[in-house]
C-alpha positions in Angstrom: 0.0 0.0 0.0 1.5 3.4 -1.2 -0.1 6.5 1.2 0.5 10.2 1.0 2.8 11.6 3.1 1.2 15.0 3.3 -0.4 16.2 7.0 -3.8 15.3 7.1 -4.3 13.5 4.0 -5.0 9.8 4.2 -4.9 9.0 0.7 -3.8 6.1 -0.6 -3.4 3.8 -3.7 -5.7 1.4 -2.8 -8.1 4.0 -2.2 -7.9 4.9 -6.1 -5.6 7.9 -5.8 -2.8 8.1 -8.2 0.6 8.3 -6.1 3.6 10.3 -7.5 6.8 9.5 -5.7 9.2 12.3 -4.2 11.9 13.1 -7.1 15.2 11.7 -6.9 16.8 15.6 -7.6 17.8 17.0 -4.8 16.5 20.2 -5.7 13.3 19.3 -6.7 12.9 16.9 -3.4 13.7 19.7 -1.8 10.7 22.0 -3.2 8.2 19.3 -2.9 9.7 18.5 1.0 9.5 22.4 2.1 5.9 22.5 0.3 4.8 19.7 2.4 5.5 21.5 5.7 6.4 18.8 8.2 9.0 19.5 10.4 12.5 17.5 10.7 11.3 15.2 8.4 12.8 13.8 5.5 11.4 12.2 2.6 12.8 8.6 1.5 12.9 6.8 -1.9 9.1 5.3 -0.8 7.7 8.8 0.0 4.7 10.0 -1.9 1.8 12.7 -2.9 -1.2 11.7 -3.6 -2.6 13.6 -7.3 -4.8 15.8 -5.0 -1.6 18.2 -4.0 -1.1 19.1 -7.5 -3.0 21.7 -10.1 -4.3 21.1 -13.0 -1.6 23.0 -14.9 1.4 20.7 -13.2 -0.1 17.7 -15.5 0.4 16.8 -19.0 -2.4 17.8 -21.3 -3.8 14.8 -23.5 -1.7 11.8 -23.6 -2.1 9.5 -26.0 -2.0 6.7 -24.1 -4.7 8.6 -21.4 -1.9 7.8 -18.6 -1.7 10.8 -16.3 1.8 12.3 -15.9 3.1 15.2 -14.5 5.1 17.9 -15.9 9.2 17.8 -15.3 8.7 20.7 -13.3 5.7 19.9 -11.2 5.7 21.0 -7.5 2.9 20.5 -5.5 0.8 23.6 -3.9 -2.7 22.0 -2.7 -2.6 21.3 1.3 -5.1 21.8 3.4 -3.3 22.2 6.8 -5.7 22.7 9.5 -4.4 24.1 13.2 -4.4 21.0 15.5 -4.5 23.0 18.8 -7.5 22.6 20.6 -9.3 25.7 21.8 -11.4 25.1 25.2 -14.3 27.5 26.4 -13.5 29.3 29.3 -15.1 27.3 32.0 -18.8 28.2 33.4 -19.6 30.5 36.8 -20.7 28.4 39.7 -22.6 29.4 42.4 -21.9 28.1 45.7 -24.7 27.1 47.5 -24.6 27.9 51.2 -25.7 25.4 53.6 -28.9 24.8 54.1 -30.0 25.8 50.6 -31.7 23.8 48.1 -30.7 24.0 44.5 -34.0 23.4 42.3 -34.0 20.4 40.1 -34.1 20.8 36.3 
């Protein structure tokens, strides 16, 4: 099973999603690596994108064989990084009930 490497996408091939694998040239591993945002992270010979992190102008137009390849050039730009921190409501006012006193059922 290939699966996409980029943050919050769980994309795969056996899901139907076509897979590109990282280049081999350093410079161009290195765009797609700094476009994929992760921090000390490094991509291997098995890393890949799913087709969903690239635009419609990064791919061939019309092949003849209707295989879907990407331009030499290609470098992804769709991610959809969401923040992860978790904002909590501040928490509610409490009365204190003095003794003796009934609090009303609800």
């Amino acid at each position: 099973m290939t699966g996409c490497v980029a943050i919050n996408c769980s994309n795969s091939s056996e899901k139907g999603f076509l897979m590109k694998r990282f280049p081999r040239d350093p410079d161009r591993r290195r765009q797609w690596t700094i476009k994929t945002r992760w921090d000390n992270w490094t991509p291997t010979n098995n890393s890949y994108l799913c087709e969903n992190h690239f635009a419609a102008d990064m791919w061939e137009k019309n092949r003849e064989d209707g295989s879907r390849k990407l331009k030499s050039n290609a470098v992804p730009t769709i991610f959809f990084i969401f923040n992860t921190e978790k904002t909590r409501k501040p928490p509610t006012q409490r009365k204190l009930l003095t003794q003796g006193e009934i609090k009303p059922l609800s």
